[in-house]
C-alpha positions as CSV (number, residue, x, y, z in Angstrom):
1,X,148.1,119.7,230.3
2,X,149.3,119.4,226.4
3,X,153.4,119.0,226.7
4,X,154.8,122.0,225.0
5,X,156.7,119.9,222.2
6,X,153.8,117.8,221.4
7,X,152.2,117.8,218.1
8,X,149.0,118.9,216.8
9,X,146.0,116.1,216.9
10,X,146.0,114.2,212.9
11,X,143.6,115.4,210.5
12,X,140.6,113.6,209.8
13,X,142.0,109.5,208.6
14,X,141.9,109.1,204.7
15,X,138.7,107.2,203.6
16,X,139.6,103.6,202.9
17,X,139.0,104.1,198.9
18,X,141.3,106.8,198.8
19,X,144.0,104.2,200.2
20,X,143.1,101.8,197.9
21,X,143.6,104.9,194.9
22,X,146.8,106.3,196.7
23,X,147.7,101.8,196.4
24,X,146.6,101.1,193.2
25,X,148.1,104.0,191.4
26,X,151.7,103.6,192.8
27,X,151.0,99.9,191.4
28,X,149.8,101.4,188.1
29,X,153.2,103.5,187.7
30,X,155.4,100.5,188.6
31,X,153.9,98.8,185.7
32,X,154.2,101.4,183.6
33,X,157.8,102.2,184.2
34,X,158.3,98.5,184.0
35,X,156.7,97.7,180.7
36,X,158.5,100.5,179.4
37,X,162.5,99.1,180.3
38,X,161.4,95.6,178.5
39,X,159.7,96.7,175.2
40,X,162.5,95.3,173.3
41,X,161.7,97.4,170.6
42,X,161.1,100.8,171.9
43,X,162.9,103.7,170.6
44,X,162.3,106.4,172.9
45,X,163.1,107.1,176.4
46,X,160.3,108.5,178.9
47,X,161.3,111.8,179.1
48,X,161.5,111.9,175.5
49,X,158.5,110.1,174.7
50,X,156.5,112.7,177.0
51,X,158.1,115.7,175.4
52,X,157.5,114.8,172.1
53,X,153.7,113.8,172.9
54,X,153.6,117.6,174.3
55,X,155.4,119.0,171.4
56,X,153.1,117.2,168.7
57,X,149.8,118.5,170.1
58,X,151.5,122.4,171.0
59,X,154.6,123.2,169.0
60,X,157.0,125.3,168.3
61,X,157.7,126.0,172.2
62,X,159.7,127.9,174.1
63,X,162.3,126.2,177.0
64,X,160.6,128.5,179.4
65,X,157.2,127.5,178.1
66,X,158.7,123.3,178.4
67,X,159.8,124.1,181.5
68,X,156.6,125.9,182.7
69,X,154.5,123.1,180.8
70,X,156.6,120.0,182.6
71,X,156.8,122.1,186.2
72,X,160.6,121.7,185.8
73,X,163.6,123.4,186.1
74,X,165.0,125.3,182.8
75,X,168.1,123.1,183.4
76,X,166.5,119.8,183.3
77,X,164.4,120.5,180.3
78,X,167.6,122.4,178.6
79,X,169.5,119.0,179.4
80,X,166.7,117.0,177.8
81,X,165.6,118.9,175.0
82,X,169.6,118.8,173.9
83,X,169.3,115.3,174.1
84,X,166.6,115.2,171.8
85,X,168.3,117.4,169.0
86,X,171.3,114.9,169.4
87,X,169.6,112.6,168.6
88,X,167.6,115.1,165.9
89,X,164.2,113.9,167.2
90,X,163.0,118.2,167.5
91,X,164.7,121.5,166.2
92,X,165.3,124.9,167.2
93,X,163.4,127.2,165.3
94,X,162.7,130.8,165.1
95,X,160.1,131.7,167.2
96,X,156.7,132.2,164.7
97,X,155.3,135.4,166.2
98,X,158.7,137.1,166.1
99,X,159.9,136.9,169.0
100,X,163.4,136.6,170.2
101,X,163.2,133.1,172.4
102,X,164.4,130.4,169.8
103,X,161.4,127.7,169.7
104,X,161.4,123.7,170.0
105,X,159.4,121.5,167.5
106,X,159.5,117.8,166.7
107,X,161.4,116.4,163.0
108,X,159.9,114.3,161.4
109,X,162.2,111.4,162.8
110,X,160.8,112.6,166.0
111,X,157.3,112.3,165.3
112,X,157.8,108.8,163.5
113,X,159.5,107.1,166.3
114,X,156.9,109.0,169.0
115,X,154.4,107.4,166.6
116,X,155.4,104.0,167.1
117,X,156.4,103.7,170.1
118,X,152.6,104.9,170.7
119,X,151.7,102.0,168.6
120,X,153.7,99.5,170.5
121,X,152.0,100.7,173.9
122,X,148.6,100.5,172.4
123,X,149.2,97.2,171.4
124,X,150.3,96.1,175.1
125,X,147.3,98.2,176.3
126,X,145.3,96.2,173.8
127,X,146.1,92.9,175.0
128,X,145.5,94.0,179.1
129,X,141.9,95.2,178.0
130,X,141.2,92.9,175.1
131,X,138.6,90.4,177.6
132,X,137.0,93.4,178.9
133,X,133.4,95.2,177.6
134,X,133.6,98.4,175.4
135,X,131.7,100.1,178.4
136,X,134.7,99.1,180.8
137,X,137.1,100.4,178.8
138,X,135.3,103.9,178.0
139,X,134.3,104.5,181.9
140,X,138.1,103.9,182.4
141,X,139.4,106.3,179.9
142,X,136.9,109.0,180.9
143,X,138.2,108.1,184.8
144,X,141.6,108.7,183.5
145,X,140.8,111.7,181.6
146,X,138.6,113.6,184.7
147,X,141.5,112.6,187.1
148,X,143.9,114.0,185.2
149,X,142.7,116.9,184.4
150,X,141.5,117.5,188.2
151,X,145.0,117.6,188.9
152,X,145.9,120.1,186.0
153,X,143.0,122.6,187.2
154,X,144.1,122.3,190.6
155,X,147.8,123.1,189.7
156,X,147.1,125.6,187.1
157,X,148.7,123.9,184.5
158,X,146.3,122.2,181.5
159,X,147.7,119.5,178.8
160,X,146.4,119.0,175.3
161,X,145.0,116.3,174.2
162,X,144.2,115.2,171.0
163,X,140.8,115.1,169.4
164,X,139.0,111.7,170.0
């Protein structure tokens, strides 16, 4: 007799390799965030590092389209985007097509200190990768890239990327 409070049998267990993923990419964002706080030289702050990167591929936007872009709230991205023109890294602009929604692009401050702090990581990416084969390094970009954007069909929102 099944008790009445009693919960429903588990699903099927997770393979082993998907463990090991689910392991090695919480690993992979500790790093991240890590090397990220001790670059003594960076200029940007994650959340303005990724909105820039966005803005530089697909710009002018929209808070609503930021927001819709970054699954956020319209707060947060209002509360970072103000940030950002503080600090006169983007602009408001009119919106292009003539429509009434003032629009976000980077300056060209922006753009140069996105710029290098890309070149900064690239370096420290650089020197992680530097011992291993061209082939290495390609199957693990094109991993990257086809887990990524995976995750972006399956939550109906795409990224640009740039041309390679």
């Amino acid at each position: 007799m099944i008790a009445r409070n009693s919960q429903p049998p588990p699903t099927a267990p997770v393979g082993a390799v998907v463990q090991d993923l689910e392991y090695e990419l919480t690993v992979l964002s500790r790093h991240y965030v890590h090397t990220r706080k001790n670059r003594p030289h960076q200029l940007l702050d994650l959340s303005a590092y990724v909105l820039l990167s966005r803005l530089e591929l697909e710009s002018p936007m929209s808070l609503k389209e930021l927001a819709a872009a970054f699954r956020l709230d319209l707060s947060t991205i209002n509360r970072q985007v103000g940030a950002l023109v503080r600090k006169q890294l983007v602009d408001y602009v009119l919106d292009p097509e003539g429509g009434v929604a003032r629009k976000v692009q980077p300056t060209d401050l922006g753009l140069e200190q996105l710029h290098t702090d890309r070149t900064q990581s690239a370096q420290g990416l650089t020197h992680v990768v530097e011992g291993w084969t061209g082939e290495d390094r390609d199957r693990l970009c094109n991993l990257l890239t086809r887990f990524n954007q995976d995750i972006e069909r399956l939550e109906g929102v795409p990224w640009p990327r740039p041309e390679r």
